[in-house]
Steps between C-alpha positions, in 0.01 A plus 500: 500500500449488908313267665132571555308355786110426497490810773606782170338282219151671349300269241210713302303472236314790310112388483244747286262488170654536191655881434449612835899586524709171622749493271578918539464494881794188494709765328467720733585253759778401279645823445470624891697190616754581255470191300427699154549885412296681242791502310508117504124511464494685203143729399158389599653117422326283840846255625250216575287465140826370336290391244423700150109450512528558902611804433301632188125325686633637844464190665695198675462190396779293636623494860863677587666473830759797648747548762547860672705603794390732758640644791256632795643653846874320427343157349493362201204336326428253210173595346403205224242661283317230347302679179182362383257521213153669566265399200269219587679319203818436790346406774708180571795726437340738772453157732830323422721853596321557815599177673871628503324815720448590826313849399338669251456840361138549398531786264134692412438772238369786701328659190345123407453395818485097646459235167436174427810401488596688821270289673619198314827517601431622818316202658815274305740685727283471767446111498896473513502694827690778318551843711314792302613847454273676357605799250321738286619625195488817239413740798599779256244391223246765440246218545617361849231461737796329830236548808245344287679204383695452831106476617445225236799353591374453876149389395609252209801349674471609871876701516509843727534810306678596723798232373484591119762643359475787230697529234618606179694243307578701198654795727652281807236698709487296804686215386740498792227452744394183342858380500511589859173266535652232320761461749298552800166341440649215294631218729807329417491179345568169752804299428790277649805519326599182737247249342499297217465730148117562406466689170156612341512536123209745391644613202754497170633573195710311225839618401709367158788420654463443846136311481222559743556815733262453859389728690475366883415622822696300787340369766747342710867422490775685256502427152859535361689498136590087465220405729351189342128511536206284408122625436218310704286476196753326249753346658762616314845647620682821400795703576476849531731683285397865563264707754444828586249793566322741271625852560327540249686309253696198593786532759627181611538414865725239695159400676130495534415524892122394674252779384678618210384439117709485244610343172700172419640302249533186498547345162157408488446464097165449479201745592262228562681403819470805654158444695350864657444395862752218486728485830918412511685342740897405508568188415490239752285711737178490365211731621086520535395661193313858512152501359538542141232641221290373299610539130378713314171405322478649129163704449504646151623299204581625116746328195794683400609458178761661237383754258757302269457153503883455447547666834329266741850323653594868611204613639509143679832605614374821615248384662728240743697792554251769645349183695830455760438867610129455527377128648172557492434472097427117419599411157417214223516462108209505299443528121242617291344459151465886445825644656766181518693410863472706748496520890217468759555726779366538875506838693379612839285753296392728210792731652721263513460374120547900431822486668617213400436568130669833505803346652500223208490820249748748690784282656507217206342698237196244353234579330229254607141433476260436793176359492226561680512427912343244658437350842588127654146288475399209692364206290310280722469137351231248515735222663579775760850627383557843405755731311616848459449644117675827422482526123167543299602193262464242795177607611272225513232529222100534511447153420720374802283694769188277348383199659751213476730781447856449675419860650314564827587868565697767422635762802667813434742686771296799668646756719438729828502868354517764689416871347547863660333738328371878601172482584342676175644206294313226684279470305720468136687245766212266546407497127839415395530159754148412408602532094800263589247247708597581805315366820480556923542879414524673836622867588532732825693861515875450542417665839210426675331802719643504837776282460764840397603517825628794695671799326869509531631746745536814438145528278230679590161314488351689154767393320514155583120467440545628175783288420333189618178563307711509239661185544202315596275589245762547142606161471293084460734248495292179305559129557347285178615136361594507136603246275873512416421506117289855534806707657769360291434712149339838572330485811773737658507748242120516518543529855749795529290683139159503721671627842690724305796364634429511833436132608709233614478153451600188677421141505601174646420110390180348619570131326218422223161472432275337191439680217307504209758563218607449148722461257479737204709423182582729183465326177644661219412332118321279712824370690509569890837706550640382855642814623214697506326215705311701826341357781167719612193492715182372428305861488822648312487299200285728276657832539861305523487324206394804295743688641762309401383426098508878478874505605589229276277690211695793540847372554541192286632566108271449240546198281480415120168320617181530756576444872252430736594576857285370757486418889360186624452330774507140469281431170289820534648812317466793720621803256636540129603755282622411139824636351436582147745442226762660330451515151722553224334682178513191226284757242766762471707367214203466274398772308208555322079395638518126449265393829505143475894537428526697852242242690711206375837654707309560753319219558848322494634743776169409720555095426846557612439663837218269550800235476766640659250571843473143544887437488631802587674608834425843656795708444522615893876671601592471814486901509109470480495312819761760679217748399198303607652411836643840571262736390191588760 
């Protein structure tokens, strides 16, 4: 492959909310550069979303990086398309891929118009100093509305209409014009080939056989096959054994030059020592580090165990597995009475669970059981110390919060949501955060009066009032702060049922704050079962607990003898229902009216059960729990 200076070298990312058409517009982009056909492409299948559950949930969840060639008036340019993830879930996948950019696409639905997300991601690109083009696609929807959301667009984020570009990803309307843009709004990156090697590692992958794959942008300097190279943030030394570019799959190169990314390997065998944001140098001339990032910080938390107890050291195994691909997931082992070892996972989100569970089930084929998510807690000490609890079990109890109780005060993680709704679901909107506690609720139309701007040229002045009534007065976009533990179960499907689909939802972490919480446990026969172990507010308790006892009543097996199934909290019992008994019929082998002959076997059958409910064990397969903690 020829050499590439900075001058012909394009680095983009794709920015937008979640199914607003990345991954099918870097097809396009793909396919006009030559780098795939529709043959190669195959029907409807998206080149990026390599993943099954990408595919089949239409969304990206892991970052991809691709090399295409491009030749404009006699010169030939390297476009690096950096793809990136748009559900909330990924942000620090979002983050970590734009600091190999210089520029961004910011894709926007024209029939949805400007979402949270958008807005999310917008300001991320923005803090980087990243150059925005700003495109709108599905012109060709019935539904598209372009003028008015290139209006939103100038109000929400300050862009010109004027510099949005319209397209349609699906039918490549357009689609040269923002490939145009890319090369000549885009500015190359800045790089001496002369100085000392400076590579930035914001991404990678594990391989079998050759170990950990990186993906790095260079900085400075040539990187070349045999290089020896050291990282800033370890210490340690590798050689590189293989590098190339993505085009789209691997096609290995002799070099990587300043401003180009890349992959390389390096014989680097574990996963754990490739650090996102980490910064290599050759060896013997060391360099200042780049900023790095801060690792990711685990939000949601839920055990994975085996449906089969037997099967626990292969889902294990499964699990390391899926965790070199995706860094993010923090693992431990835990074991419990009710459902034997098992695995105590971390994810960036409820999402990201989803995902990550689906890939355990399609790619090593387990059949697993998850329990019920939680959230990291605070526990604030009386000496001063604290610690993080994620599982219900190690939740301090009642008596620990009373005085002389090791227990000051409990905090829980709370979050900055932001909502955009239509205006005729405000209302539903504001219900819904104030049934999930939330606080600071504030609101103001996605575009204030008089703040549309001028109408593009071209439109007459009827049309334009028309279209920026429209746009001023359809749309509120809500701020309100919300516990972490409300929006992890079904606040989002509650959200998107009462908008009828049409809000989005975004939030960032806002640190913690004290709460007035508990910890509800199941008792089954009396015995707590520490599976089922929840951790709930104060004012939830009540309708909580009862919810729950009427899942267990109508899931769990009946026994040869009475089980009571109750909720408590501490010593108080919050709900029960009782499981009545099976019984056999003792009477009918006797023949004949004999009453006290009857009474006498059963009497004996009632002694019995009496008996056997203070030894016996609840019968409770694993199955029952894959039931309880699936079903809605």
């Amino acid at each position: 492959m020829e050499d590439f200076p900075c001058e012909v070298i394009r680095n983009f990312s794709i920015i937008a909310h979640i199914d607003h058409g990345k991954s099918t517009l870097a097809d396009r982009l793909l396919e006009l550069t030559g780098t795939i056909t529709k043959k190669d492409k195959g029907l409807n299948q998206q080149v990026l979303d390599k993943l099954k559950v990408e595919r089949e949930r239409g969304i990206t969840g892991l970052s991809l990086s691709f090399s295409m060639f491009h030749e404009k008036n006699g010169t030939n340019y390297l476009l690096n398309l950096i793809d990136t993830p748009g559900h909330v879930d990924f942000s620090w996948e979002v983050a970590r891929s734009l600091a190999a950019c210089q520029g961004a696409l910011l894709l926007v639905d024209a029939s949805q118009g400007v979402q949270a997300q958008s807005i999310s991601v917008f300001h991320v690109a923005r803090e980087k100093g990243l150059t925005i083009i700003p495109v709108l696609n599905k012109i060709d929807l019935p539904a598209a509305q372009p003028e008015i959301v290139a209006l939103q667009m100038q109000s929400t984020f300050g862009i010109d209409p004027a510099d949005v570009i319209q397209i349609s990803a699906k039918s490549g309307k357009g689609v040269e014009k923002v490939l145009q843009a890319i090369i000549d709004r885009i500015p190359p990156p800045v790089g001496d080939p002369s100085v000392p090697l400076k590579g930035f590692l914001f991404d990678s992958s594990y391989d079998r056989y050759r170990g950990v794959i990186s993906l790095m942008s260079i900085q400075g300097g040539v990187l070349r096959k045999g290089d020896k190279i050291a990282s800033c943030h370890t210490r340690k030394k590798y050689e590189v054994t293989e590098l190339g570019v993505m085009h789209p799959e691997e096609v290995p190169t002799d070099c990587l030059r300043p401003g180009q990314v890349g992959f390389v390997a390096c014989s680097m065998k574990e996963s754990a020592e490739a650090h996102i944001g980490d910064t290599f140098y050759r060896v013997g001339h060391p360099v200042e580090p780049m900023p790095g990032f801060k690792p990711a910080k685990a939000m949601v938390y839920a055990g994975i165990y085996p449906v089969e107890s037997s099967d626990f050291l292969k889902l294990e195994e499964s699990i390391k597995r899926l965790c070199l691909t995706d860094r993010s997931v923090e693992v431990t082992r835990e074991t419990s009475s009710a459902l034997g070892q098992g695995c105590r996972l971390g994810f960036l989100g409820t999402l990201h669970l989803d995902v990550f569970r689906q890939r355990l089930e399609d790619e090593h084929d387990a059949n697993v059981i998850i329990t019920a998510p939680t959230v990291p807690y605070q526990i604030v000490h009386r000496d001063g110390s604290t610690s993080l609890v994620s599982n219900p079990t190690d939740f301090p109890d009642p008596l620990e919060f009373a005085s002389g109780g090791r227990v000051r005060a409990v905090l829980e993680p709370i979050v900055k949501a932001s909502i955009i709704v239509p205006e005729k679901y405000f209302s539903a909107m504001m219900d819904l955060c104030y049934e999930h506690r939330g606080t600071d609720l504030d609101w103001h139309p996605l575009d204030p009066p008089g703040q549309a701007g001028a109408a593009p040229a071209g439109e007459d002045s009827a049309s334009t009032a028309t279209a920026t009534a429209t746009a001023t007065t359809d749309r509120v976009l809500m701020r309100a702060t919300l516990p972490l533990a409300e929006i992890v179960t079904d606040f989002f499907d509650k959200l998107k049922s009462r908008s009828s689909g049409f809000a989005s939802f975004d939030y960032e972490d806002a640190g913690y704050e004290k709460g007035d919480l508990r910890k509800m446990t199941f008792l089954l026969n009396h015995k707590p079962v520490d599976a089922l172990a929840l951790i709930v507010h104060a004012k939830a308790v009540d309708e909580t607990g009862r919810y729950w006892v009427e899942k267990l009543f109508k899931i769990i097996p009946r026994q040869l003898f009475e089980v009571p199934i109750q909720a408590a909290v501490g010593n108080t019992i919050i709900a029960r229902r009782t499981l009545s008994a099976l019984r056999a019929d003792v009477t009918a082998g006797l023949y004949g009216g004999h009453y006290e002959r009857k009474l006498k076997h059963l009497n004996n059958q009632k002694e019995s059960k009496r008996k056997m409910k203070k030894v016996g064990r609840i019968d409770l397969p694993q199955e029952a729990f894959f039931d309880l903690l699936s079903s809605k």
